[in-house]
C-alpha positions in Angstrom: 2.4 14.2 -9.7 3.7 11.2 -7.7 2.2 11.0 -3.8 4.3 8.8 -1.7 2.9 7.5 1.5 4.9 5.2 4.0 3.0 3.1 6.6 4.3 1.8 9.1 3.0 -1.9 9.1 1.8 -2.5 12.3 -0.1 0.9 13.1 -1.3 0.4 9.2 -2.4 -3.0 10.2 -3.8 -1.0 13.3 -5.5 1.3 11.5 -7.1 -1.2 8.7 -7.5 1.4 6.2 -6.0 4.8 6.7 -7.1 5.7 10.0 -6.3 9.1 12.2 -3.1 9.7 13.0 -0.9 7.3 11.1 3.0 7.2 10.9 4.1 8.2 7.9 7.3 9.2 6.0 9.3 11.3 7.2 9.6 14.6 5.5 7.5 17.8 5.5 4.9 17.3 3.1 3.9 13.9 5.0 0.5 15.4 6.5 -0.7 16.1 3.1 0.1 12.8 1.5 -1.8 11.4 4.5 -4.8 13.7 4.0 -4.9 13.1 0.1 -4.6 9.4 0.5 -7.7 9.8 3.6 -9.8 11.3 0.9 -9.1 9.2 -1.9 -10.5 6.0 0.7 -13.6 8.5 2.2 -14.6 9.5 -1.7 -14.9 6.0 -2.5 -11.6 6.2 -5.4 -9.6 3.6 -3.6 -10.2 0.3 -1.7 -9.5 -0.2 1.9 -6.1 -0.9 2.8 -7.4 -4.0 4.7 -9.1 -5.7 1.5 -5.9 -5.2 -0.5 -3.9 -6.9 1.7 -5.8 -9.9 2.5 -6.3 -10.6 -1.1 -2.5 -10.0 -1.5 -1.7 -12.6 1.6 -3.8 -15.3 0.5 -2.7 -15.2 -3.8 1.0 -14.6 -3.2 1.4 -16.8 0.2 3.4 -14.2 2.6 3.8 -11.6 4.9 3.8 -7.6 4.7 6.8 -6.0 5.8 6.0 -2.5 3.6 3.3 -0.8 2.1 3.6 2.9 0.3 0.7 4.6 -1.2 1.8 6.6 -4.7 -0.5 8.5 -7.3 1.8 7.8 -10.5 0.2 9.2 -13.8 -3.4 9.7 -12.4 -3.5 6.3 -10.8 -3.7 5.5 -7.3 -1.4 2.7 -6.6 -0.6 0.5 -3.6 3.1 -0.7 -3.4 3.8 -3.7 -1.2 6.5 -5.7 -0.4 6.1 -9.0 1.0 8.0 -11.9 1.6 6.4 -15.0 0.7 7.1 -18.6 2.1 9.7 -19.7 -0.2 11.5 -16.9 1.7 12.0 -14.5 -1.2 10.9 -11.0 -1.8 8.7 -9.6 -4.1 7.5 -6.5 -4.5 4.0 -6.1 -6.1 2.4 -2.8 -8.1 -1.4 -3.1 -7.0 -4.2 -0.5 -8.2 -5.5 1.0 -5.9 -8.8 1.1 -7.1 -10.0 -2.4 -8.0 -7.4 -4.5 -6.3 -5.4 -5.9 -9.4 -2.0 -6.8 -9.6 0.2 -4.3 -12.5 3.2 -5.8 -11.5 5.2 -8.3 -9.9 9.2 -8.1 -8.9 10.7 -10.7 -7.1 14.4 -10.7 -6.1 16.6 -14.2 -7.6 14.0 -14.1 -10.9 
């Protein structure tokens, strides 16, 4: 089962970590991707939103213009795009749970 969440970055920023009433995607199922990922932070299975992305800012040098939240084969996964200093964009695969880096896509590489 895939869960996508879309924040919008400034209320996500806002919010820090999955707070009440966030934009999400559009679509009709977007309450209950905001719920599930609101549990997932409550019950401890995720990180705060917050501490992902300040470790993600300072390693990869650049700014957040998207985050989605996805559950993709049991695993809770942040997806963020950022675009770093030298002014391209990469799009990093981070778990959700501890904070590590799965994967890294950058656009020119």
């Amino acid at each position: 089962m895939n869960i996508v969440l879309r924040l919008s970055i400034p209320l996500a920023l806002a919010l820090g970590a999955w707070g009440v009433g966030g934009a999400l995607h559009a679509g009709e199922h977007e309450g209950r991707d905001h719920e599930l990922a609101r549990q997932a932070l409550e019950q401890g299975q995720v990180l705060p939103l917050r501490q992902v992305l300040d470790k993600v800012e300072r390693e990869y040098q650049g700014q957040v213009l998207k985050i989605e939240f996805e559950r993709e084969d049991g695993r809770y996964i942040y997806e963020i795009r950022l675009l770093q200093r030298d002014g391209r964009m990469a799009k990093l695969e981070v778990d959700a749970v501890d904070g590590r880096v799965l994967k890294i896509k950058r656009k020119g590489d």
